[in-house]
C-alpha positions, 0 to 999 in steps of 0.5 A: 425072765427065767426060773435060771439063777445066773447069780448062783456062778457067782457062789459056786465058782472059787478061784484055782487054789492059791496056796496050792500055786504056792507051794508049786512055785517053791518047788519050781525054786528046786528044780535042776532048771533055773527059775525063768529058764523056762519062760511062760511054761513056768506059769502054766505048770503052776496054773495048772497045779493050782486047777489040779489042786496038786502041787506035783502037776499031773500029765494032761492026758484026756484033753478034748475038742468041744466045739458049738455049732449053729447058723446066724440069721444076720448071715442073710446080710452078706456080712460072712465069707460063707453063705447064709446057713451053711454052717453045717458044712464045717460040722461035716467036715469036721466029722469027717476028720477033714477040717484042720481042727479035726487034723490037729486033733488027731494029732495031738491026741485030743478027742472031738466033740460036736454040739449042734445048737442050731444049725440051720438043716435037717437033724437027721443030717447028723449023728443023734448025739451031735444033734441031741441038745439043739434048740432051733433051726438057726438063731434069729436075724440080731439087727431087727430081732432077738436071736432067742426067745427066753425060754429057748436061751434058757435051753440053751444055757443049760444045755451048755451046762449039761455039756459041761457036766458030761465032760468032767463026769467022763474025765476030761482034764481039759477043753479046747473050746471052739466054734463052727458058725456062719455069722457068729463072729457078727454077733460075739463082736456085739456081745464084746461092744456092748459090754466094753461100751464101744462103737460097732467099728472099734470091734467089727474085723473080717471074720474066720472066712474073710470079708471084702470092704463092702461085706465089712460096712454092711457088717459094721452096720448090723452090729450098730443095728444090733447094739440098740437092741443090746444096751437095755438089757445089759443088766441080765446076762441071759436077756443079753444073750437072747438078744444078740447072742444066738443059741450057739454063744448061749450054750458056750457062756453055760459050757464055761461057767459049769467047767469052772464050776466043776474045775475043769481048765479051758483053753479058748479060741478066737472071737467068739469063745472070747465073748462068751467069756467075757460075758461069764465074767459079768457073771462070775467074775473069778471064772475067768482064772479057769480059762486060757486064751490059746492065741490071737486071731487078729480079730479086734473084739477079741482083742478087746475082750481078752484085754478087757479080761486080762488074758495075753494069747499063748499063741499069735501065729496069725490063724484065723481058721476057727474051729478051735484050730488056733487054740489046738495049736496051744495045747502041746504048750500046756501039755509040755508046762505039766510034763516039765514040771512033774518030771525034771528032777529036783536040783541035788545038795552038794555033799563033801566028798568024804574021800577028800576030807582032811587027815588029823593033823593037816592045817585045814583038820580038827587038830590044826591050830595055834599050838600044832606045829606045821608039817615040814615041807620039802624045800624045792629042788634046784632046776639043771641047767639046760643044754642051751644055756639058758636057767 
């Protein structure tokens, strides 16, 4: 299908370095705090020793906020709460620093960066840098027709790549990975049943906008109608993802596996992020020990991806926002895992004080033994009697 060789992941891509997760798990043992005091923040100081490939972990200080943008022609079905197309609505809201995602990032520190893949408006609407990697106007309609072409999912892959390779190149040490899409949770929760070999309605939820009963039926039938279309091309990745993926979920499946390759830690968001995950696992299937899940939507694909993956959430606050939203709000607990473990001390060796030593002589010094003779103690003193009569 294409001159792009998936299977080179699977080489390129080595797992976090074990012995280095090691050799931090026994400096954990001499910390002041006790082992297990502090919970899973533990696990992720030592995941991220073993990303750092440093046994001391060092702060997270350039964290950054990628978020994928494009519109989905199955959005036409009323299968979102947003209208069709409207996607480039959150990229402006987002810009404008007025989403959540864009305030929790102020907040926390974390830089912002917006991909348009195919966002379904003029270009000129946007920034040329926000717009520089877009392949087309809007992804093709999944239940009656692929998403992409071949070639243009092949663009999209790379362009994904490319992404990856500019952030680990300007020194970010960590990604949050998110979405701004109309109709992407239609298409992710197609990608995770046909690689989980599910029925539509195990992964159809209500999405980031919430849908009512009908829109949840008329959803539920998309994904069956794209399904048919998805089973025979699950052998190839990229075919998978032509098909039913979009330009959007494209780029994120090449944007996670390059920041594996480049050893760059992500945390993901909600449903979509998790597809794309998982099908970078049917890619590379130790790419995933590069990647959090930052918290639990409540979607049931990505419930089912993360399972299918072996993640457990951080977080399960119940956000449905999008936008990275959930997983921003897990970025202060990786941050304070890598804090906690360079920073507390290590416990300190309980020494004799060498002012409470012994003298020579005394039962408990070097000259006591069988032979010396014991000092001789005063015998106690006779108490008064009292006032009272009483001893």
């Amino acid at each position: 299908m294409s001159g792009l060789n998936l299977d080179d992941f699977g080489n390129l891509i080595e797992r976090p370095d074990s012995g280095v997760r090691r050799d931090a798990e026994e400096r954990r043992e001499r910390l002041a705090v006790r082992p297990g005091a502090l919970g899973r923040l533990d696990d992720l100081g030592e995941w991220l020793a073993a990303a750092q490939h440093s046994v001391t972990v060092r702060p997270v200080e350039r964290p950054r906020l990628v978020l994928f943008a494009g519109d989905h022609g199955v959005a036409a079905l009323g299968v979102s709460g947003r209208p069709a197309g409207s996607a480039h609505r959150l990229v402006r809201a987002v810009l404008d620093g007025e989403s959540p995602a864009a305030v929790l990032a102020r907040r926390f520190g974390a830089g912002i960066r917006v991909v348009d893949m195919s966002l379904d408006c003029d270009p000129g609407d946007f920034p040329e840098e926000v717009v520089r990697h877009r392949v087309r106007r809007g992804s093709g309609r999944i239940d009656v027709e692929n998403a992409l072409t071949a070639e243009e999912a092949e663009q999209a892959f790379r362009a994904g790549m490319a992404v990856a390779d500019e952030e680990a190149d300007s020194g970010t040490d960590l990604v949050v990975l998110g979405d701004l899409s109309v109709g992407g949770t239609t298409a992710a929760s197609t990608l995770v049943a046909a690689l989980c070999g599910t029925d539509a309605s195990v992964v159809t939820g209500r999405g980031g906008a919430g849908i009512d009963d009908l829109a949840w039926m008329r959803k539920c039938a998309a994904i069956r109608d794209a399904l048919r279309r998805a089973r025979p091309v699950l052998g190839d990745q990229l075919e998978l993802l032509a098909a039913t993926g979009g330009a959007d979920l494209t780029a994120m499946t090449g944007f996670l596996l390059q920041c594996a390759v480049r050893r760059t830690p992500v945390i993901l968001d909600g449903v979509v992020s998790a597809a794309c995950a998982l099908v970078g696992q049917r890619v590379a299937f130790r790419a995933p020990d590069w990647w959090l899940a930052g918290q639990a939507s409540g979607e049931p694909a990505q419930e089912k991806a993360l399972d299918r993956m072996a993640m457990d959430p951080l977080l399960d606050h119940g956000v449905t926002a999008g936008e990275g939203t959930g997983a921003l709000l897990a970025l202060p607990m990786v941050q304070a895992a890598a804090a906690l473990l360079a920073e507390l001390p290590e416990r300190r060796e309980e020494r004799p004080d060498p002012a409470q030593a012994p003298e020579p002589g005394t039962g408990s010094g070097p000259d006591s033994g069988p032979d010396s003779e014991p000092e001789p103690t005063a015998a106690p003193a006779a108490r008064e009697p009292s006032g009272d009569g009483t001893a």
